[in-house]
N, C-alpha and C positions, 0 to 999 in steps of 0.2 A: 504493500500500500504506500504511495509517495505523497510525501507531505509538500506543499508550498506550489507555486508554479513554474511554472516554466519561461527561458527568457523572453520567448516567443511569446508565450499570452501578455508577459507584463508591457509589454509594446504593443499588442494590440488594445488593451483597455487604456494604455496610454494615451494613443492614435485614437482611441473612442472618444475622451476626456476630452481632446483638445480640440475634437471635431465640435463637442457640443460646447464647451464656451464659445470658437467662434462661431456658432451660431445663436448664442445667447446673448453677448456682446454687443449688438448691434439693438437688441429688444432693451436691454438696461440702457443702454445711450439713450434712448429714443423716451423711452421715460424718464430719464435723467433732465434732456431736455425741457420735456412737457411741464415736468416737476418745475423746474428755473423758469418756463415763461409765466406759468401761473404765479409762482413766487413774484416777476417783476411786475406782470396787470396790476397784482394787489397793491400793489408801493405805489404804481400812476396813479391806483383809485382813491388810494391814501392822501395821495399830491392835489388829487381835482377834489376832493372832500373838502382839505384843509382852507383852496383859495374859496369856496364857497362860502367856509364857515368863516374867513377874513372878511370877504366882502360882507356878510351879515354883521358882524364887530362895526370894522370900521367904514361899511358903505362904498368900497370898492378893491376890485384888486391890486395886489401890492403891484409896486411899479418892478421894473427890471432893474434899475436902481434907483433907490429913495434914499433920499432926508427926512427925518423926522425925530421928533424932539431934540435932543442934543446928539443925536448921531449924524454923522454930516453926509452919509451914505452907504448904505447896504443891497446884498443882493435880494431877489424874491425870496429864495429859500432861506434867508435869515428871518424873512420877514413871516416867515409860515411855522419858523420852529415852534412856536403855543401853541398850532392847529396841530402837531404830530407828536405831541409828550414828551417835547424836547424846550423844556423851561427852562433847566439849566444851563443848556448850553447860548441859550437865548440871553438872561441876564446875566449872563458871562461878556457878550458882545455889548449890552446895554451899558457895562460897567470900564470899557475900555478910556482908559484918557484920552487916547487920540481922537478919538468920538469917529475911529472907523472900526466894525467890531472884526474884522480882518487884521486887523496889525494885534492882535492879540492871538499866539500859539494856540493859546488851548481852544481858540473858537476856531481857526484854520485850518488846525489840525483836528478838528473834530470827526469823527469816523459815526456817517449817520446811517444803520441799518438801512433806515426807508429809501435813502436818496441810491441805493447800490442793487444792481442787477446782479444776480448770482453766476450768468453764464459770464461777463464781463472778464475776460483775463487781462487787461492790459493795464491794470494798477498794481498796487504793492500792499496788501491787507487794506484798501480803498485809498490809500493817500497814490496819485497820480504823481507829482515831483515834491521832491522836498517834505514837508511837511504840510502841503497843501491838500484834505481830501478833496475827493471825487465827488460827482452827481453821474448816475448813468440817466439822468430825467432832463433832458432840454429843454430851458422855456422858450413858448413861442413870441419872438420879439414884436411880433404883430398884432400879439394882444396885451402883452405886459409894457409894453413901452409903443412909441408912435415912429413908424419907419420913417427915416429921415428927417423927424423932428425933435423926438425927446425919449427920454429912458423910463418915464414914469407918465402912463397914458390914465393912471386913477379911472381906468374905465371899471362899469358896472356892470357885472352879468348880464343884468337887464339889456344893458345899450349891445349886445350881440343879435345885431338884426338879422344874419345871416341863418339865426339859430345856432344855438349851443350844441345841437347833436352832428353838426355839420362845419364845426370851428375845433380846428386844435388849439391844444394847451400844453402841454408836453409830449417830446417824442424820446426816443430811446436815443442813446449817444454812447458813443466808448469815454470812457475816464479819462484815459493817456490817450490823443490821437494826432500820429506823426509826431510834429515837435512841441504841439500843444497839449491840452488836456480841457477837463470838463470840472472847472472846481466850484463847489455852491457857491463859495465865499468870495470869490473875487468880483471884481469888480471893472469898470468901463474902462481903464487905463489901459488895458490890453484886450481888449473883447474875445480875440478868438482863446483866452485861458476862463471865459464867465460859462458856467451852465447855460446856453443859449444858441440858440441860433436863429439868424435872420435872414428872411426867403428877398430881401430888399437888396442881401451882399450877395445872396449865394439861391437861386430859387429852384435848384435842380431836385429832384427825392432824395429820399434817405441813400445813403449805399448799402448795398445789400452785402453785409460781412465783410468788410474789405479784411486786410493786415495791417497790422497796426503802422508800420510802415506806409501804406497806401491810406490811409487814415486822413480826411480831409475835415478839419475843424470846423468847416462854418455849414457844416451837413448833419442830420442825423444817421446812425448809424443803426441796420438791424444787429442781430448777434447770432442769426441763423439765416438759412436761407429760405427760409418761409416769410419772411418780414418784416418790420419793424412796429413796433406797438410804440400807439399814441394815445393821451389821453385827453377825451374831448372836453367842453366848455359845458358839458351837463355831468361832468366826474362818472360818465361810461367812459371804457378802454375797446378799443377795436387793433385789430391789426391792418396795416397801410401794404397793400398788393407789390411786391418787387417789381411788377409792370407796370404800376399806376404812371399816368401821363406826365408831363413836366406845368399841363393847366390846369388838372385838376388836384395837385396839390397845393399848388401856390394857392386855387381861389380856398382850397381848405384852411390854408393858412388866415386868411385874411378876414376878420371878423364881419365887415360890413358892404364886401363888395358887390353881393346885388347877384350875382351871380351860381345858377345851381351846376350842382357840384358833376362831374358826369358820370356816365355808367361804371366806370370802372374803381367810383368810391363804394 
């Protein structure tokens, strides 16, 4: 009677083994993925929740950059920290001398779960350079500030003639992209390092996956090839088509153009 096997079987259950991870491999990626885009909707929905609950406070949306009180200028996302349970880090920046809440580390450096996409690899545990965190959430500068005229458009949900289920509000963006990045906290002195982007500088669609290398700052960015997720001016999330047109995004961009959107929103 022989005990153990033989070296021939232990190579074929080997060759079995490996046969079936790589066919399992591809089904855990696949829900790995799905896993990280639901993971990122909720963060948008998070994002379009909080400007709602700003514009009911203070009666409009925060600007792309503001003043107010003795802060002499912040980003939108500074200005949403109360709406996402981030008080601290909030009157952290309200407490800065320089009255910018960015020249203060521990607010620039702040690593904010909600503002980071989980598929995102091109940051450093969220901080994109330096000790600057990331936003994977781009605001739309066409409705947080006025193209070509101002940073702080103090527009009201209300005043989106376009309708809010047909206006973005945020789109997806890589952290680190090219030589830039995507950081909440920055600010107008260098725009392509602000969570932002403006369809006025640059009114092409998202890229679909680029590398980070290939990584063009003044674009949203998907992180699959399925699309790039935005979130709209009613705090829904949809995802934006990799073939969507060059006009029918820009008129999504734009809160009050008069314009319906076409088949392929």
């Amino acid at each position: 009677q022989r005990v153990g096997f033989t070296l021939i079987e232990l190579l074929v259950v080997i060759a079995i083994i490996a046969i079936l991870i790589g066919l399992l491999l591809p089904a855990v990626q696949k829900v790995r993925e799905a896993a990280n885009r639901m993971t990122s909707s909720n963060n948008i929905k998070q994002l379009g929740l909080a400007v709602h609950s700003h514009n009911d406070a203070e009666g409009y949306i925060p600007g792309q950059w503001e003043a107010r009180g003795n802060i002499l200028g912040a980003s939108q996302h500074f200005w949403l920290l109360p709406y996402i349970e981030q008080v601290a880090i909030y009157n952290l920046g309200l407490e800065a001398t320089s009255f910018y809440p960015h020249n203060s580390a521990r607010v620039r450096s702040a690593v904010i779960k909600s503002f980071l996409a989980p598929s995102d690899t091109t940051t450093s545990k969220g901080l994109a350079t330096g000790d600057w965190a990331a936003s994977n959430y781009a605001a739309n500068h066409a409705v947080f500030g006025i193209p070509n005229v101002g940073w702080n458009a103090k527009r009201r949900i209300s005043e989106i003639g376009d309708g809010t289920s047909n206006t973005i509000l945020f789109a997806e963006k890589y952290g680190a992209c090219g030589g830039n990045g995507s950081l909440w906290s920055h600010g107008t002195w260098n725009w392509p390092w602000m969570a932002t982007y403006a369809i006025n500088v640059n009114n092409n669609p998202p890229q679909n996956a680029p590398t980070k290398a290939a990584c063009d700052p003044t674009r949203p960015q998907s992180f699959g090839t399925s699309g790039c997720q935005v979130g709209l001016c009613d705090g829904s999330v949809r995802n934006i088509n990799p073939n969507i047109t060059n006009a029918t995004w820009v008129n999504a961009n734009y809160p009050n153009d008069g314009i319906t959107l076409g088949s392929d929103w």
